[in-house]
N, C-alpha and C positions, 0 to 999 in steps of 0.2 A: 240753385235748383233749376233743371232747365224744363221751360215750359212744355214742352212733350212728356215729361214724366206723370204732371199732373193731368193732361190732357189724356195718358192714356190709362190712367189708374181713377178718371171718372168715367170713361168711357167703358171700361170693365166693370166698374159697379152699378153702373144707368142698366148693361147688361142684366144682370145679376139683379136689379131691380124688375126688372121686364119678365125675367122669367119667376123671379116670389110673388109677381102681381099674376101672372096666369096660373101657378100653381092654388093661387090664395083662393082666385074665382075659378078654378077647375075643381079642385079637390074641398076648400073649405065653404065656398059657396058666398066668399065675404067680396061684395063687387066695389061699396061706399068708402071704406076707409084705403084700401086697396088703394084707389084709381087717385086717393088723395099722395099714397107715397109713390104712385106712380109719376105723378105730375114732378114733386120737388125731387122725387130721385134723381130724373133724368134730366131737369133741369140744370143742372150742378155741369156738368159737361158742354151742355147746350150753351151756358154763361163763360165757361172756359174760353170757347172756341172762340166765342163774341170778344174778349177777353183783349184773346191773342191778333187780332185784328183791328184793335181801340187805334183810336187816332190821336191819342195825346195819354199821358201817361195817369190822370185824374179820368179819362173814361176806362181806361186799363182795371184802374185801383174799384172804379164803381160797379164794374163786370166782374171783377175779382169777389167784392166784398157782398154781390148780391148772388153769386153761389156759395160763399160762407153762410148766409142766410137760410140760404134751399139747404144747405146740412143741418143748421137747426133744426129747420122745417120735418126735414125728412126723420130724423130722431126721435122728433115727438109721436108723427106716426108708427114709425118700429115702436116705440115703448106703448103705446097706446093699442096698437095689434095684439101686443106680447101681454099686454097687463086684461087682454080680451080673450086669451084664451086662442087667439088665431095662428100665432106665431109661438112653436116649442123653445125651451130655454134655448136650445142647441140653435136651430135656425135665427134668434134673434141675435144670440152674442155674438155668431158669426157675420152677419148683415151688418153690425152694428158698429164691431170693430171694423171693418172697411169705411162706417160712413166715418169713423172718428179718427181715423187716420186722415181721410181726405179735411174733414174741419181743420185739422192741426195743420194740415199743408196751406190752407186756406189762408189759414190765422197768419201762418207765417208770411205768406207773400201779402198780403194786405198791409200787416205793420211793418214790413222791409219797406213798401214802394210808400206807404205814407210818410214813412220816417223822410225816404229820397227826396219827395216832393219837397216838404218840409226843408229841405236842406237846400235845395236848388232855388226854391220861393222863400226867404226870408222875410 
């Protein structure tokens, strides 16, 4: 999987985050939980780029594994929006399956490079 893939498929949903957080405090008037999926939305991309820049292949995996994190993170606020009445069914499965796609990509390159390390470091 090459790393521009996932660089630009968080960078699309950090997007995609920025404009449900202005819609959320323009139209729904919700500024607190918002600005909380604000934060790990767009972090998730932010930790990529750090990611792709690591200086050895264990700060790689720990910029890796702490935007896996931020899609937790950012899940619990989608569901927590949606179970609030902030977020329509429609708007959350959509948001939602983007964030769980990118976790799965996450997932994947975390346990590939852990496995590497593992294998390199006996």
């Amino acid at each position: 999987m090459s790393d521009s893939v996932i660089r630009d498929k968080s960078k699309m949903f950090a997007i995609r985050i920025v404009r449900l957080y202005r819609h959320l405090c323009d139209e729904k008037k919700e500024w607190v939980l918002s600005k909380q999926l604000l934060r790990s939305g767009t972090s998730i991309g932010a930790n990529i780029v750090e990611a792709q820049a690591a200086m050895s292949k264990k700060d790689f995996l720990a910029k890796m594994y702490i935007s896996f994190k931020e899609c937790c993170e950012t899940e619990y606020w989608l569901e927590l929006l949606h179970e609030t009445g902030y977020l329509s069914d429609f708007e959350f499965e959509s948001v939602h399956q983007d964030n769980n796609t990118l976790k799965k990509m996450l997932s994947s390159i975390t346990f590939t490079t852990s496995k590497n390390i593992k294998k390199d470091n006996p």
